[in-house]
N, C-alpha and C positions, 0 to 999 in steps of 0.2 A: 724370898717370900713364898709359901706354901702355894700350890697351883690352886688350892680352892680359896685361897684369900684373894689372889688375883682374879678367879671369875666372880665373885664375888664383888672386885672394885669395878670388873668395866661392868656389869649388870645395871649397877647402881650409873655410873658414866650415863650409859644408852639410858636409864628412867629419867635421869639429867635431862640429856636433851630431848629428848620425847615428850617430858612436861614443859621447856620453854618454845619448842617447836609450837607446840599446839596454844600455848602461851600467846604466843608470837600472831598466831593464825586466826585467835579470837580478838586478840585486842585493835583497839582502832580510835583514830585520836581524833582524825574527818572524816567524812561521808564522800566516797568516791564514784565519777561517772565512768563505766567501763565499755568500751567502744566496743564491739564485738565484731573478732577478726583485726583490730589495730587498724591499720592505713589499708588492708583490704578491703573492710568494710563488708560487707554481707550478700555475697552475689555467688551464682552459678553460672558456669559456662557451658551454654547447650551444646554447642559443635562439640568439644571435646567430651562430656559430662564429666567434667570435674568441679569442686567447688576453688574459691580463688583461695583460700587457706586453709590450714588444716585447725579447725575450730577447738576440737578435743583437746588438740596442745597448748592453743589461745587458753583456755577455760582454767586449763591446773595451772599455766604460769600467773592467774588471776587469783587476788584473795576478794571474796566478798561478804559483805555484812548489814546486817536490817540498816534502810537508809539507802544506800547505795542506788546508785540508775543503772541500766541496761539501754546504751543507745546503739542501733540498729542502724547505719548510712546502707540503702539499701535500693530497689528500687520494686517497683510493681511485678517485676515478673518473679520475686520469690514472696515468699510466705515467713509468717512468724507466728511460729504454733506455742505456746508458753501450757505444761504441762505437769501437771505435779504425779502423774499413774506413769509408770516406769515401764509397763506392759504397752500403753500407747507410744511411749516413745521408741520404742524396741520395734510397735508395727509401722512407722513411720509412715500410717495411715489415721483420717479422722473419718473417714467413713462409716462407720460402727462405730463410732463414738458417741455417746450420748453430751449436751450443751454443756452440762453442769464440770464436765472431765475436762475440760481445757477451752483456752482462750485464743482469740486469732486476731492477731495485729494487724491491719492493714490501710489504718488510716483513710476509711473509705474512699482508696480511689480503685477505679476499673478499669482505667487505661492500661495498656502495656507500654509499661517501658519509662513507665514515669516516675522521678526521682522522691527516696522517700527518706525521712528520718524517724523513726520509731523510735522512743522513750519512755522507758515507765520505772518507777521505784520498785527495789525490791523490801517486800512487805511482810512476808512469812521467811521464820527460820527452818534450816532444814532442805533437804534437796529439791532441787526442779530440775524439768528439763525443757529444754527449746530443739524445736526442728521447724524447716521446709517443708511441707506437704504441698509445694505446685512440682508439676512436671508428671507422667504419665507412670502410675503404681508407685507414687512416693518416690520417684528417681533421686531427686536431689538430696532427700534426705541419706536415701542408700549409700548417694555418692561422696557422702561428707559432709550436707548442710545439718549438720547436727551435735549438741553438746549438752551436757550434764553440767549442773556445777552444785554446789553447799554453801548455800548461807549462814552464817555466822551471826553471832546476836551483838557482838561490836559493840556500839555505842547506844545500841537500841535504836529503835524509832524516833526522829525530831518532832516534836512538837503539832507540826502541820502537818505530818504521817500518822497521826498515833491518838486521832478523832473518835470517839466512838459513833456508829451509825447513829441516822436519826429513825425515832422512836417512826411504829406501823401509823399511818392516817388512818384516823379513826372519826367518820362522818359526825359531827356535831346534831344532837338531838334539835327537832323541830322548834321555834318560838313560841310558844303557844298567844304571846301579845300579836306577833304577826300571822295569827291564821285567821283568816275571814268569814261572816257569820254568813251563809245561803243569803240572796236577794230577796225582800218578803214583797210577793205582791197584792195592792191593793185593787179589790174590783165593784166595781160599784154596785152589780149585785150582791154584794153578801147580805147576809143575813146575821152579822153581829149588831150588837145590839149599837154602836155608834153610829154605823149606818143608817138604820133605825131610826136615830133620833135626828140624824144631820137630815134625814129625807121627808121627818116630820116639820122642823123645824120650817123648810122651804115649801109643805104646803103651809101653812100659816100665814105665810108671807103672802103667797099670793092672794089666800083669801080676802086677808086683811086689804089690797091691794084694788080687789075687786068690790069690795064694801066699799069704801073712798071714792072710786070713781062713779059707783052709783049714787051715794049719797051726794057729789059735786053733780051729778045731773040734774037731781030733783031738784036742788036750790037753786039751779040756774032757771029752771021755769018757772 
């Protein structure tokens, strides 16, 4: 066989497996939880600073895809920084970070030393990355708490992942059946004309009252 029909056959070979490689790496048949770190689990050792596994190597022997969890057995004294800017994860600092740049897992607890499971869906395809920012100038991150991984779009989003937000609250206009009229007060000085006649009326009465008892006098004598 000619030497350029033979490079010619492994090229096409290596396109072979290169498209079922990636083949292979996007498809997904269940929604998997991936422990991060394996039977490690997620911790740093301050005496020595090292971390208990080498993460980076955990991360590539992992495939991941929209759906998928990310559980963290961990405990209070590390951190879980979830970052999509590749620049922050590089400073293995959040100091200069502004809120909107990344997320921090910590299950609010503040005790030291108390046992944690951290879990969340992963929900954006495309890179992220996680690090430790406890321990003095990013230590643990420097020392190895730290990985990159690529999500894959897999099976897509389930169902119960794949919500759209709910719409802005927007304050419902006043009732106008329930807005109330001012208190109107009546005072017995006025000078509308009801007045007027209610306070004529009651001299009348009296007069008339007064006639009656003199005319009963005169006929009693």
């Amino acid at each position: 066989m000619p030497v350029a029909a033979m490079e010619m056959a492994k090229m096409a070979l290596n396109l072979s497996v290169m498209v079922m490689l990636i083949a292979a790496a996007e498809s997904a048949t269940v929604y998997t939880n991936h422990t991060v770190g394996g039977p490690d689990g997620w911790f740093f050792n301050a005496t020595t600073n090292t971390s208990a596994t080498n993460y980076t190597a955990w991360a590539v022997s992992e495939t991941f895809n929209l759906g998928d969890f990310l559980v963290f057995n961990t405990n209070s004294n590390q951190s879980v920084v979830q970052t999509y800017n590749e620049s922050l994860f590089q400073s293995c600092n959040t100091d200069d970070a502004t809120d909107d740049d990344y997320f921090l897992y910590n299950g609010g607890v503040t005790n030291f030393s108390q046992a944690l499971t951290i879990s969340f869906p992963l929900t954006i395809q495309g890179p992220q990355y996680y690090f430790s920012d406890a321990g003095d100038d990013g230590v643990q991150c420097s020392k190895g708490m730290a990985f990159a991984i690529s999500v894959n779009r897999g099976l897509g989003l389930p169902p119960s992942l794949n919500q759209p937000p709910p719409p802005p609250y927007i304050e419902p206009p006043p009732d106008p059946d329930s807005a109330q009229s001012p208190p109107v007060t009546v005072n017995g000085s006025s000078d509308s004309p009801g007045n007027d006649a209610l306070a004529f009326g009651t001299n009348v009465r009296v007069v008339l009252c007064a006639l009656l008892f003199a005319v009963g006098a005169l006929i009693s004598c």
